[in-house]
N, C-alpha and C positions, 0 to 999 in steps of 0.2 A: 504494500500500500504506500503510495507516495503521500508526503505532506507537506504541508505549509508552514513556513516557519515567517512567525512575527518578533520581530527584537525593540523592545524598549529599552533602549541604552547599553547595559549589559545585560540586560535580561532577557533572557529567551524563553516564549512559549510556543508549544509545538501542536497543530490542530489538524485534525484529518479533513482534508475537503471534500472526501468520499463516501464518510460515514453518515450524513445526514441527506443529501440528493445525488451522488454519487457522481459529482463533479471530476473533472479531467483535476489535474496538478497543475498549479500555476509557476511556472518554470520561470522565478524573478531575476535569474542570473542572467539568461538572456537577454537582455538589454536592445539588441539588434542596431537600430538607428532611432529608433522610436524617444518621445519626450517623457520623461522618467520626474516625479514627482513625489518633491518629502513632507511624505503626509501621515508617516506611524515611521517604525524602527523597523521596517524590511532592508533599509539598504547599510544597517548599522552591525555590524560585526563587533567592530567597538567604538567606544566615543567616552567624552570625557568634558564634561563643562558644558554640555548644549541642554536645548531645551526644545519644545515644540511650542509651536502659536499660530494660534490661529486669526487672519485677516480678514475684521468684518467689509463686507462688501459696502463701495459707498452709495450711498441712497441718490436717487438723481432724481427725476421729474415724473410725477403721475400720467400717467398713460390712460387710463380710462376711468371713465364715472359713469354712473345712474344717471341718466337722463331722459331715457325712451321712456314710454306708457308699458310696455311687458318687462321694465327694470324698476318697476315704480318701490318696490321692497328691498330689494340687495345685490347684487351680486356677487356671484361667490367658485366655484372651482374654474381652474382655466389651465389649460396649455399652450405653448407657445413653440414653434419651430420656425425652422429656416427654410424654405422652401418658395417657390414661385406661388403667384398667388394665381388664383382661377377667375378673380370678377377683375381686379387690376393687374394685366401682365405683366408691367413694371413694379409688383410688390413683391419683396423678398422677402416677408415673416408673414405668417398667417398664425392665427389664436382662432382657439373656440372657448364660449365661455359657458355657462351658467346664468339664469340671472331669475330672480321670482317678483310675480305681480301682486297687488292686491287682489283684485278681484277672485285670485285661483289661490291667495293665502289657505297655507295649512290644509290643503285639498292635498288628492293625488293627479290634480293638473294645475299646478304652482308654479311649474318650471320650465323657461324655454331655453334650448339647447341653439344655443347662437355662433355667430362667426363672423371675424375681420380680419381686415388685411393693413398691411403698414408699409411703405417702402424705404421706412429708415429707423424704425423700430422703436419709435419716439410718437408720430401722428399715427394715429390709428382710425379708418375709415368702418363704418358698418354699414355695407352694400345693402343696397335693396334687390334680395335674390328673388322675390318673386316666387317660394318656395311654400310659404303658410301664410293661411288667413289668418289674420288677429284683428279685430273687433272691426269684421268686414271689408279690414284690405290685405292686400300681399305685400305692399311696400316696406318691407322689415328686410329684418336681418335674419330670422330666425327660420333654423333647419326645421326645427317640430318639436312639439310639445310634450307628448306621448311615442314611444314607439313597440314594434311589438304585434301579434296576434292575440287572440282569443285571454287566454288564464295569465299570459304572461305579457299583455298589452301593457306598459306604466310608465312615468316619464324617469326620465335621467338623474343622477346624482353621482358626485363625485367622479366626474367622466374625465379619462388621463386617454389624448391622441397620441401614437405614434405609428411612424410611418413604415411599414415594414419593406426592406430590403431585398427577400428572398419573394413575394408574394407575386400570384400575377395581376395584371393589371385590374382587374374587378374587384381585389381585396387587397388593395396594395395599401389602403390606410384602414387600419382595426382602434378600437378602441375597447375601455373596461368599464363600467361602470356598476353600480347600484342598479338592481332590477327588482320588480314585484311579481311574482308569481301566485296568483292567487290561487289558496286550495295546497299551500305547502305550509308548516311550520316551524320554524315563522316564516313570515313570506320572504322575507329580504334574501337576494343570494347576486352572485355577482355575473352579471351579463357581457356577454361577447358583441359587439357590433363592426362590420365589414361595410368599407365605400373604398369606390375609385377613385373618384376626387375627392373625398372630403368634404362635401356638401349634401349627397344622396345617401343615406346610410341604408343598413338591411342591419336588424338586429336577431342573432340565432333565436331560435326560438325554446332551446332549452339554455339553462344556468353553462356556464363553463366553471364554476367552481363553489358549491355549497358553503359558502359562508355570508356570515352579512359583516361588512367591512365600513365604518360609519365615517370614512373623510375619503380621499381623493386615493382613488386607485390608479397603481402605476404597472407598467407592462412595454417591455419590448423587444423586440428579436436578439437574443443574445450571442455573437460568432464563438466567444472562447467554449460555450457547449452543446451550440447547436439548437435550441430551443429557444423556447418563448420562458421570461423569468416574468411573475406578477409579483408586487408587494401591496399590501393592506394591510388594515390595522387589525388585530385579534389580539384578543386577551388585554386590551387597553394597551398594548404596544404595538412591534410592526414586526409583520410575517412576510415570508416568501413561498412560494411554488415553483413547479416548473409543470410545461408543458409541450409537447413535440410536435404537435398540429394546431393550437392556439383552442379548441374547439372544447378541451376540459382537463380543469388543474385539480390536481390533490388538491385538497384544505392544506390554509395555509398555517406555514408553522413558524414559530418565532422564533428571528434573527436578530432581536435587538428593543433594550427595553431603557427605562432610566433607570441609573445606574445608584452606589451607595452616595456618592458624592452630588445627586442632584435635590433640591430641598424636599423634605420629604411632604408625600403624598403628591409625589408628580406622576406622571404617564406621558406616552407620545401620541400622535394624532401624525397625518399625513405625511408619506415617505419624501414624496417627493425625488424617489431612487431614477439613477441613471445611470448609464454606462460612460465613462466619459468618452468624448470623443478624440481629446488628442495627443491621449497616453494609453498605454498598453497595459492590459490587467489592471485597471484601476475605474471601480465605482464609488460613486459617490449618493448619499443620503443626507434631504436639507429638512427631520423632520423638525414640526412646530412641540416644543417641552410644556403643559400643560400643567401648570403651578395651582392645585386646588387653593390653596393659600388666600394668593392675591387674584386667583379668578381669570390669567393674564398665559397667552402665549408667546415665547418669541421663537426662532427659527435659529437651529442647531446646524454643524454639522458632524456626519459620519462617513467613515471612510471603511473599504473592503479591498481587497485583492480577487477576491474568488466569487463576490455578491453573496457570501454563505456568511462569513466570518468579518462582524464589523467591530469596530474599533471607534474610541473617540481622540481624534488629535489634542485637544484640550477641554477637557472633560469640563467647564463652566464657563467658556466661551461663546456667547452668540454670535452669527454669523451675520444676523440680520437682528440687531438689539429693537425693544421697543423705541417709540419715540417718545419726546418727553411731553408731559401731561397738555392737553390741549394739543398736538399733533392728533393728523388722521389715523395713523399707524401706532396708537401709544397703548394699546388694550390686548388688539390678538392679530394674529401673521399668521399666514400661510406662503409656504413657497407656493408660487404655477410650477406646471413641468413646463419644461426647455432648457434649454440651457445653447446661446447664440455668440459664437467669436468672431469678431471683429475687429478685423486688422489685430491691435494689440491688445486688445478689451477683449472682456467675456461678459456676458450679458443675462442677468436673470429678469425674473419678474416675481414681485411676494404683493397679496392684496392684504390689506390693512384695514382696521375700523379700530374707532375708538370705544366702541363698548365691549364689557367683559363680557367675557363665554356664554354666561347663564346671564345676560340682557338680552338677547334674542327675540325681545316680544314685537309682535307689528307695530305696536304703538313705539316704542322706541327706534324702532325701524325707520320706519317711514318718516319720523318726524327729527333723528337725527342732524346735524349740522351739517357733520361732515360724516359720510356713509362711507360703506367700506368701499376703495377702491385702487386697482390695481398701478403699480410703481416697479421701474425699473430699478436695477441695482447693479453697480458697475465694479469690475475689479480688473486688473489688470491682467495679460493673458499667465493662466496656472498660479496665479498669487493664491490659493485658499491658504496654504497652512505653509510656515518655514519653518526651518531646522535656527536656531540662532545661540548665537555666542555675546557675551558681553566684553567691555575692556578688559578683560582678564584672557580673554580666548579659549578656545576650546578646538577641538579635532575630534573626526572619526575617521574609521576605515570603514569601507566596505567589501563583503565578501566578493570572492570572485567574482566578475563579471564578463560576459561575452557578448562582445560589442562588431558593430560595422560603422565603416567609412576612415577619416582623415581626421577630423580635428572633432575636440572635447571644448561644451559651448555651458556656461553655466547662465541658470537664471536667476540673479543676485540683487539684493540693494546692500551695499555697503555704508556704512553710516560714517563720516569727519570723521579722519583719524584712523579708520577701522582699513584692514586688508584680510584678503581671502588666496590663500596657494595652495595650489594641489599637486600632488605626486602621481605616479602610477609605480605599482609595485608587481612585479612577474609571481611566479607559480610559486618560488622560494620566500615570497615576502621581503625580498630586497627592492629598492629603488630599481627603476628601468634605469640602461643609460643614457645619462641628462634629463632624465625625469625625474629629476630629487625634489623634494617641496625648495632646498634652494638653489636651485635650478627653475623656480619660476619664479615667473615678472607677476607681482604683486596688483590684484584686482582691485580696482578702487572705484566706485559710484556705483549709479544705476543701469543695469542693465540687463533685458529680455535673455540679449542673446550673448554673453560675452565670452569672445574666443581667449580659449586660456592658450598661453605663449608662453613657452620655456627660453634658457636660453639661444640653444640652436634653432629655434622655431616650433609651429604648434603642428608638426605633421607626427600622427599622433598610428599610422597607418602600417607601423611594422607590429604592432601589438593587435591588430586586428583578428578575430575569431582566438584568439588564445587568449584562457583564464586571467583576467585583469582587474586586480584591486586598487578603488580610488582613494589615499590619503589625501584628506581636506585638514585644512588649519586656516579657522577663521577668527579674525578679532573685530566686536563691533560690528557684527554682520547679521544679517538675515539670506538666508539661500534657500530657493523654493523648487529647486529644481536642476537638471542635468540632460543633455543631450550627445550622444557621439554622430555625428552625421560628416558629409562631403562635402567641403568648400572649395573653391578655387580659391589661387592665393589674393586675387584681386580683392574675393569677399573677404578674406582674414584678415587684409588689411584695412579695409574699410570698416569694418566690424557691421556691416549691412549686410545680415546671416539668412533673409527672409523676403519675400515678397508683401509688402503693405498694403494694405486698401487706400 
């Protein structure tokens, strides 16, 4: 049986990734060319004086409100991707949202399952698709209210888009959702729904996985096993499944709960789980920490190698902190799913309201100031979490690694004063030759992509595909990441490692 091994400092603990869904081994030495990210103690062999941290994302400008007559009440789950859009062929992000009216308060037709489009992920248009009547006209945005046949006709909740990959084109985008099957007990279980574009859905007509899951389900084609992974909430934390035709998951089972260090009487709510997209073996989970206390959610993050096995980078860090009192966002947060890279940014979206959890009522609802509503959130690209040292310094190694291409590119901010050098060490544990930590030219600022340069130069290409351990020595530094990749020397010396938008 292969395993996974996770190291916190000099600690090592060792977890099967096969004993619970019978996951493939995530083979972390292979490194390949791929963007490698320090987000737990996988690449820590040993270390000495660092620490983790995690970087909240900065909050930017609200993206959508309450405004239509079918959002007269809230709005509330949403996804978001990068994709062409279908009503403006010039949009690149498309969202589906959620949203409840009055009139269908507290019914089981409360809720319309809507859609927009955005060509810079900031203005967001809501098309008139022509697709449902609402109070005698089609001019909306909204796909439909209810969906479904006979027992299992009911409307949407908690609905997480993604796009599948492998699918053909009439099911090429699936979603998860809350469904009502009446005539089962309880009725709630979690539904499967399939469109081409995005717009026309067909929802199965049985459950794809018997549980009822009460915030924002998430599901997506997963390459490293080949399957479909769901995550929901059960047990008042968050589970996962798997499934190999998307059509029906085991119950899901828990991967991740609060932990002893969170205030007590917390639970999680919404995974908000993704695969990241541009690093290898690494997921990521943004849920909302549900504080019975102060009645109050903010938005966490978790990290995983395998999606089985999650970890907290810094276990009382919010990723997305409340706002302060009188803010829209100062009560309860939910991440959306997506997660959009831009140029050098990476781009979320979390919706916000100022009322606690249990204010919920229409009357507060509706009469709100400021109602919940959705806000982008910005971090620079792979900034979630660093490895950091202070003026004292500190170092680690990392285990073998087995890399391709020419030159070794860190992603760094360096703080006044602070430098960051790195060694390569062969199979014996000694220094390459002229790859000694002093043998390198000293890192200093900010930078995405910064080519490390030794004496003789950064061509880093006779160590390639042979077992290769990184010794870091950093002072005054924060380091978020690592890349082996091929540069011409033009780029190395330009230090312009990337194509921008």
């Amino acid at each position: 049986m292969k395993h996974i091994v996770i190291r916190w400092g000099l600690l090592a603990t060792v977890a099967s990734a096969s004993g619970l869904f019978g996951a493939e081994s995530v083979d972390l030495c292979n490194v390949a060319s791929n963007r490698q990210l320090f987000v737990d103690g996988s690449f820590f062999a040993q270390s000495a004086h660092i620490r983790f941290h995690v970087h909240p994302a900065r909050k930017a400008e609200i993206v959508l409100r309450r405004e239509k007559p079918w959002e007269s009440v809230e709005l509330n789950w949403f996804s978001v991707m990068q994709d062409q859009g279908v009503v403006d062929k010039e949009a690149k992000y498309r969202m589906w949202y959620e949203c409840y009216d009055v009139p269908g308060w507290d019914t089981g037709d409360d809720t319309s399952f809507c859609y927009a489009e955005s060509r810079d992920g900031v203005r967001w248009t809501k098309p008139q698709l022509g697709l449902f009547e609402y109070q005698g006209s089609k001019g909306n945005n909204i796909l439909f209210r209810q969906i479904g046949q006979a027992e299992g006709r009911s409307r949407v909740h908690g609905t997480g888009v993604f796009r599948d990959p492998t699918a053909p084109p009439e099911a090429r985008y699936k979603a998860v959702s809350q469904g009502i099957w009446q005539g089962s007990t309880p009725p709630h279980r979690i539904a499967g729904m399939v469109s081409p574009d995005g717009l026309k859905w067909t929802r199965y007509a049985k459950p794809i996985c018997d549980v009822f899951a009460d915030s924002q389900d998430s599901c997506f084609w997963d390459p490293s096993v080949r399957k479909y992974v769901l995550y929901g909430r059960v047990e008042s934390n968050l589970g996962r499944a798997e499934s190999s035709d998307f059509t029906r998951f085991n119950p899901l089972q828990l991967v991740l709960q609060a932990g002893d260090h969170d205030p007590p009487n917390s639970n999680l709510y919404n995974s908000a789980a993704r695969k990241y997209p541009g690093a290898a073996n690494l997921y990521l989970m943004f849920p909302s920490l549900y504080q019975h206390g102060p009645d109050t959610l903010d938005i966490r993050l978790a990290v995983s190698r395998d999606g089985v096995h999650w970890t907290w980078p810094e276990q009382n860090a919010a990723f997305i902190p409340l706002g302060e009192t009188g803010d829209f966002d100062s009560k309860a947060l939910y991440m959306g799913q997506g997660l959009i890279e831009a140029g050098e940014e990476m781009w979320l979206y979390y919706s916000g309201a100022p009322l606690h959890h249990n204010e919920g009522t229409l009357e507060r609802l509706i009469h709100s100031d400021q109602p919940r509503a959705y806000r982008r959130a910005v971090l620079r690209r792979d900034r979630f979490v660093s490895v950091d040292a202070g003026r004292e310094g500190g170092s680690f190694v990392t285990p073998p690694l087995r890399f391709t291409g020419n030159t070794l590119t860190l992603n760094v901010e360096v703080r006044p004063g602070g430098k960051v050098r790195v060694a390569l060490l062969d199979e014996k544990g000694a220094a390459a030759p002229s790859r000694a930590v002093e043998d390198c030219q000293a890192i200093v600022g900010d930078h995405l992509d910064a080519v490390v340069r030794w004496k003789n130069g950064t061509d880093v290409s006779d160590r390639a595909g042979r077992p290769t351990r990184l010794r870091v020595e950093l002072t005054d530094a924060s380091l978020y990441g690592f890349q082996f990749t091929t540069l011409t020397a033009a780029q190395c010396r330009s230090g312009r490692t990337r194509t921008r938008e």
